[in-house]
KOLTI-919266 format. One record per residue (C-alpha): x, z, y; residue in one letter. Coordinates in nm, 2 decimals. Layout:
# residues N
<node><u>X</u><w>Z</w><v>Y</v><aa>A</aa></node>
...
This chain:
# residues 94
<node><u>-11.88</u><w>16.58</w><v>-3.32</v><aa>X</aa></node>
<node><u>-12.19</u><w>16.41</w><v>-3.15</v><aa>X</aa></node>
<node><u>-12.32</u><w>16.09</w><v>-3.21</v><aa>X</aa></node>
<node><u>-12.65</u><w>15.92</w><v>-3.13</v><aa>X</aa></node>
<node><u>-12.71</u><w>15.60</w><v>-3.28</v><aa>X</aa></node>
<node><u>-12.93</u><w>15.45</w><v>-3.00</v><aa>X</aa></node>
<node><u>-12.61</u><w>15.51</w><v>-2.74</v><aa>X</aa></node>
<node><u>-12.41</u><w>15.35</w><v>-3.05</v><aa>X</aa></node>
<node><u>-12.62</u><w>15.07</w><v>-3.03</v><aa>X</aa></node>
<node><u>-12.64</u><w>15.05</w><v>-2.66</v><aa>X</aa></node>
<node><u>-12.25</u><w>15.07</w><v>-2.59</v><aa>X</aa></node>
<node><u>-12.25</u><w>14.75</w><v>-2.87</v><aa>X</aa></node>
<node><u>-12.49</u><w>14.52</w><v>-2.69</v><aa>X</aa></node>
<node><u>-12.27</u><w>14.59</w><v>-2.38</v><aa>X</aa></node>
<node><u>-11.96</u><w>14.47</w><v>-2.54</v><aa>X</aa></node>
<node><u>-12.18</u><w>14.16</w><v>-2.69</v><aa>X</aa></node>
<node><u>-12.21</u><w>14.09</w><v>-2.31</v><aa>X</aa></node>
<node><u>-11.91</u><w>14.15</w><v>-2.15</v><aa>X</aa></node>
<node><u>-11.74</u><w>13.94</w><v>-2.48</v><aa>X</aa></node>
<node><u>-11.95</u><w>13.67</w><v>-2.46</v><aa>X</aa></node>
<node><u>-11.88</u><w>13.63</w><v>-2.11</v><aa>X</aa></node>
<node><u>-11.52</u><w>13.63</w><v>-2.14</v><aa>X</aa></node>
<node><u>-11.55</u><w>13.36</w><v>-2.41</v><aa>X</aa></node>
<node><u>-11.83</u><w>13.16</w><v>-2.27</v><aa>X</aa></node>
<node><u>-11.86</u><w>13.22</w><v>-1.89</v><aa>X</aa></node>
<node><u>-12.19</u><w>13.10</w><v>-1.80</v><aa>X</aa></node>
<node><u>-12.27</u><w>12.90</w><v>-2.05</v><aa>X</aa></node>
<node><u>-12.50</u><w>12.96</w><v>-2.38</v><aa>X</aa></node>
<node><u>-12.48</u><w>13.28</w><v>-2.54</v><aa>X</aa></node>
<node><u>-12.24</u><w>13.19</w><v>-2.83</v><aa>X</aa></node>
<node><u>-12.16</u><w>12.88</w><v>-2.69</v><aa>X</aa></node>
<node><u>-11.82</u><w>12.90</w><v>-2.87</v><aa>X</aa></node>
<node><u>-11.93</u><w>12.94</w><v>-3.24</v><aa>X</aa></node>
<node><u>-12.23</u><w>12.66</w><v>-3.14</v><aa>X</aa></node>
<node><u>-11.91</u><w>12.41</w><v>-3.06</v><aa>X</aa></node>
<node><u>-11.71</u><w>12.57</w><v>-3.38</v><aa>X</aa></node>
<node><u>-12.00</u><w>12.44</w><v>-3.53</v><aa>X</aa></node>
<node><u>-11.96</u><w>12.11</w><v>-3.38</v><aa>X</aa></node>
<node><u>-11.65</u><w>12.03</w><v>-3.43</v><aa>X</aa></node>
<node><u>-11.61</u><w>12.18</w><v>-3.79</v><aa>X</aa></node>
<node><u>-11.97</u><w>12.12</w><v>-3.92</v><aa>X</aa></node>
<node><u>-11.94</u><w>12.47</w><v>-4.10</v><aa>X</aa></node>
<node><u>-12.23</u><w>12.64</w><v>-3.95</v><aa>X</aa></node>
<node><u>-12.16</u><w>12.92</w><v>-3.70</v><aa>X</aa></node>
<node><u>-12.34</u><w>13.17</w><v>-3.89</v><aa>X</aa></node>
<node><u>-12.10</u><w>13.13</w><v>-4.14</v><aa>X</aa></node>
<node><u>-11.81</u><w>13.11</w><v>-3.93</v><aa>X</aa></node>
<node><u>-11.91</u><w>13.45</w><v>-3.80</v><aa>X</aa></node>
<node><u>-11.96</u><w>13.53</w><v>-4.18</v><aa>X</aa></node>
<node><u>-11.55</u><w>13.48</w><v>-4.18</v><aa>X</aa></node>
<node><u>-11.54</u><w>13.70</w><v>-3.88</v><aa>X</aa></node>
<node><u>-11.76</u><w>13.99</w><v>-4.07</v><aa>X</aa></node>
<node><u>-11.52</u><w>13.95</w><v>-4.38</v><aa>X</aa></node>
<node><u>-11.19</u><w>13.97</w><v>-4.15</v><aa>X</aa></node>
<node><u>-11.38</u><w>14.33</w><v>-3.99</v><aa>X</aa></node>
<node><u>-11.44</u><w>14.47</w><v>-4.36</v><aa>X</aa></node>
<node><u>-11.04</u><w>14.41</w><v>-4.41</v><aa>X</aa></node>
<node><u>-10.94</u><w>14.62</w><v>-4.10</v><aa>X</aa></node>
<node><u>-11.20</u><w>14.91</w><v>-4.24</v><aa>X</aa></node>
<node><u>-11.01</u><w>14.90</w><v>-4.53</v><aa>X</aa></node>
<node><u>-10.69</u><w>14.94</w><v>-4.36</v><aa>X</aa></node>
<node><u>-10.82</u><w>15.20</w><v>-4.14</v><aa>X</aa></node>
<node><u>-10.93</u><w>15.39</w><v>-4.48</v><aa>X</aa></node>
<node><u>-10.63</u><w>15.35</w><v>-4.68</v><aa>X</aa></node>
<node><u>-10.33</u><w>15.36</w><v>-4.38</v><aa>X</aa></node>
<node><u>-10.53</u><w>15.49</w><v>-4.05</v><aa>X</aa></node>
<node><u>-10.49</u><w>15.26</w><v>-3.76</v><aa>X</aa></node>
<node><u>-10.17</u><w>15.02</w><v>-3.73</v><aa>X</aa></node>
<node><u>-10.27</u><w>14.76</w><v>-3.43</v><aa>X</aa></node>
<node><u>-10.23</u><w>14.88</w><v>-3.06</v><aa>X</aa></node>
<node><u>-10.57</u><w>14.94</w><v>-2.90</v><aa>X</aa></node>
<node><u>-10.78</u><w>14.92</w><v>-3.17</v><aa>X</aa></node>
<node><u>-10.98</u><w>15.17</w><v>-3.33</v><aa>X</aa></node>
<node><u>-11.22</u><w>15.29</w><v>-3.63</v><aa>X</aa></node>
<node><u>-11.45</u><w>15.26</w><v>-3.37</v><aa>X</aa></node>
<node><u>-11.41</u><w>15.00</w><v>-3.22</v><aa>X</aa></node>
<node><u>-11.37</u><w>14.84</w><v>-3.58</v><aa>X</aa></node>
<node><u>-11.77</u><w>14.99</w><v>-3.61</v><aa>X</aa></node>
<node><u>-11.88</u><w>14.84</w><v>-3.33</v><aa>X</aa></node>
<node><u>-11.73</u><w>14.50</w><v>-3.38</v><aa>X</aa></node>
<node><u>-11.88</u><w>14.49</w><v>-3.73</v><aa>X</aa></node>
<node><u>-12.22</u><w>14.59</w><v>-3.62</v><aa>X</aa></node>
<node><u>-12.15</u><w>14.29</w><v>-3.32</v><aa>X</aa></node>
<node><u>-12.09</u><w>14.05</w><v>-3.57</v><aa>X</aa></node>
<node><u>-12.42</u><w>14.11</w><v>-3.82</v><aa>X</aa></node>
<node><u>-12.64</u><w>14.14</w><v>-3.48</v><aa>X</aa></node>
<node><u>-12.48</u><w>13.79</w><v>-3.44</v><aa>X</aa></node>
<node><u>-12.49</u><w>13.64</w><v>-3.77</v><aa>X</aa></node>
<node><u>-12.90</u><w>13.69</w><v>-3.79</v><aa>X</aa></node>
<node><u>-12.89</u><w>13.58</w><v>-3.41</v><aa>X</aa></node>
<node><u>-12.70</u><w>13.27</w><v>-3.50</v><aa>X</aa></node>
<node><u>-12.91</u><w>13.24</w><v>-3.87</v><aa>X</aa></node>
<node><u>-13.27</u><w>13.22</w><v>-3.71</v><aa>X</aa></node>
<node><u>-13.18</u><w>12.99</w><v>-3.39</v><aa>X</aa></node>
């Protein structure tokens, strides 16, 4: 099996958009976790800290029992971890 990290990473920022689109239309990228930040004044790098943490718990399951939710994957599990940390620093340094 083939895999090249730069077309990992590539196919992950294209999700970032897409994802942040669907959550955010036109508006600030992460706009959502900025107003989870407003309204709960637990900043969003944390928040997305939570999000990290809930990922970890579905590569465990996909280690111990192999996949159990419809339409998700061990790699799509990857990419949405490697999403979040890319995120978390985003949201960190701004």
């Amino acid at each position: 099996m083939d895999f090249n990290l730069d077309n990992f990473f590539k196919t992950c920022t294209d999700i970032v958009d897409v994802k942040n689109k669907g959550y955010v239309g036109d508006k600030a990228f992460c706009f959502n976790l900025v107003i989870t930040e407003l309204l709960t004044g637990i900043p969003a790098w944390k928040v997305v800290t939570l999000r990290l943490l809930d990922k970890m718990c579905r590569n465990v399951s996909f280690m111990t029992t192999g996949s159990k939710v419809p339409d998700d994957s061990f790699e799509d599990c990857g990419k949405d971890t490697a999403n979040f940390a890319g995120i978390q620093q985003w949201l960190y340094k701004n």
